[in-house]
N, C-alpha and C positions, 0 to 999 in steps of 0.2 A: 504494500500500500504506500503510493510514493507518486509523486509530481517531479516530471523532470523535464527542464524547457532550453530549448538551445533556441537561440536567438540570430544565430550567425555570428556572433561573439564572444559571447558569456553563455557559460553551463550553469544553470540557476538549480537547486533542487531543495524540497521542504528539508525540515530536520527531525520529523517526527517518525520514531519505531515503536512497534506494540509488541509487548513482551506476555504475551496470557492478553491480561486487562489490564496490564500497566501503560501507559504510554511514557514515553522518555524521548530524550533528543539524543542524536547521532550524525554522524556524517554520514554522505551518502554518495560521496567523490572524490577523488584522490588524486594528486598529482603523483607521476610515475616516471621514471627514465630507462629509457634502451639508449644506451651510449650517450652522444650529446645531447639527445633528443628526449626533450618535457613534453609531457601528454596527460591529460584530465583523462578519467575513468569510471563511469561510474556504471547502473544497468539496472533494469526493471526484472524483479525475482526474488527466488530467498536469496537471503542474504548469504549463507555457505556459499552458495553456488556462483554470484556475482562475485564473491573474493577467489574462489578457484578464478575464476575465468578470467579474473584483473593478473594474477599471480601466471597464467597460463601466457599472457600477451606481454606481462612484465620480462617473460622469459622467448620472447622472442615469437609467440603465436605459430607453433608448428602445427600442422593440422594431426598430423602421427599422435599429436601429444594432447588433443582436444579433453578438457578435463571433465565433460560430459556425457560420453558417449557411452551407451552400456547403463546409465541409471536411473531411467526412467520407471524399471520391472510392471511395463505392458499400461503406465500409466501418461499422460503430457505432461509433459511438463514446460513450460514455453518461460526461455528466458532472454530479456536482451542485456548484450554487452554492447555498451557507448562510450566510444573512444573520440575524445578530441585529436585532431593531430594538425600539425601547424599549418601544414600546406593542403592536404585537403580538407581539410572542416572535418566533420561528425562521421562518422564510420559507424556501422548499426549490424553487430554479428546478435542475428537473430537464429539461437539452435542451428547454430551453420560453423562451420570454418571460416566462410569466406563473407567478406561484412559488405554493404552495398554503403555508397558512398551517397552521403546526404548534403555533403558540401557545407556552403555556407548558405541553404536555407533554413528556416523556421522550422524545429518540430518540437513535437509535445509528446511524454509517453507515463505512464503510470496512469495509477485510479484520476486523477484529477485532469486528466489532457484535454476535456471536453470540453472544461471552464479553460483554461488554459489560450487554445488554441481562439476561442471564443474574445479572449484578450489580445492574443497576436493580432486577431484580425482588426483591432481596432488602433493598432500601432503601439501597443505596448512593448515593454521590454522582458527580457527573460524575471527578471526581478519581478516586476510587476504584474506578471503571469501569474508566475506561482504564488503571488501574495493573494492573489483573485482567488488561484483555485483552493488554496487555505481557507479561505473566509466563507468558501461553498459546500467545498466535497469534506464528506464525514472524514475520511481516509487519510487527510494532509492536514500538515500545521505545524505548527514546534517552532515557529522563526524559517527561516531562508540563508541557505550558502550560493554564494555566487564565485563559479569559479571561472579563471580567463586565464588564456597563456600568455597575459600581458602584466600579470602576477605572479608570485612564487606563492601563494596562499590564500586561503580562501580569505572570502569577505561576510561575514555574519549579518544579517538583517535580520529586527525584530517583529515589523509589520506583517501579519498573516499568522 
């Protein structure tokens, strides 16, 4: 349950995780290097499975080495990995190897993309997305991290 909004600039994503019935804040995107190269990470899923899969691409994204293949036992399981990368924008490995390239458009993905994308369309920013879909969708909320690779770190917002 998770709001996550690329802008063409900024990876924006709520802060809020449900533990049982608890809700807590958490990160939900990480900055990452393969050699000189900084990359945002983050992805829509449980959470085990989005850190195999950041930890899988940290190491080079070999397809041989796909860190979810085999564990579904006959059930779906649909997860996305979202990789910013300098030169080409957002990268979207959905239950794939191989990621389609989102560039530097607009997209929205988790429980909240519906308010979200409903925000883009009226010239909001990644920030201001997910602050929308906080203040709508049951599923999001906890504050807002905004991350860019024109940063080393993220940026905390408390609106939403």
């Amino acid at each position: 349950m998770t709001i996550i909004v690329w802008d063409g600039e900024g990876l924006a994503t709520d802060r809020q995780a449900i533990d049982g019935s608890h809700k807590r804040e958490t990160d939900k995107a990480w900055y990452i290097s393969r050699g000189d190269t900084i990359y945002i990470v983050s992805g829509v899923g449980l959470l085990k499975n989005i850190i195999n899969l950041r930890e899988w691409y940290k190491e080079g994204a070999n397809p041989k080495e796909y860190p979810l293949n085999g564990i579904s036992n006959g059930q779906t399981i649909s997860q996305q990995l979202l990789v910013v990368h300098p030169k080409d924008g957002l990268l979207v490995y959905e239950d794939t190897t191989m990621p389609e390239c989102r560039g530097f458009e607009q997209c929205a993905f988790g429980e909240g993309k519906e308010y979200a994308y409903g925000a883009l369309s009226m010239g909001a920013t990644a920030v201001e997305a997910v602050s929308i879909a906080n203040q709508y969708s049951l599923h999001c909320g906890k504050g807002i991290a905004l991350y860019s690779l024109h940063r080393s770190k993220a940026e905390y917002h408390e609106r939403g």
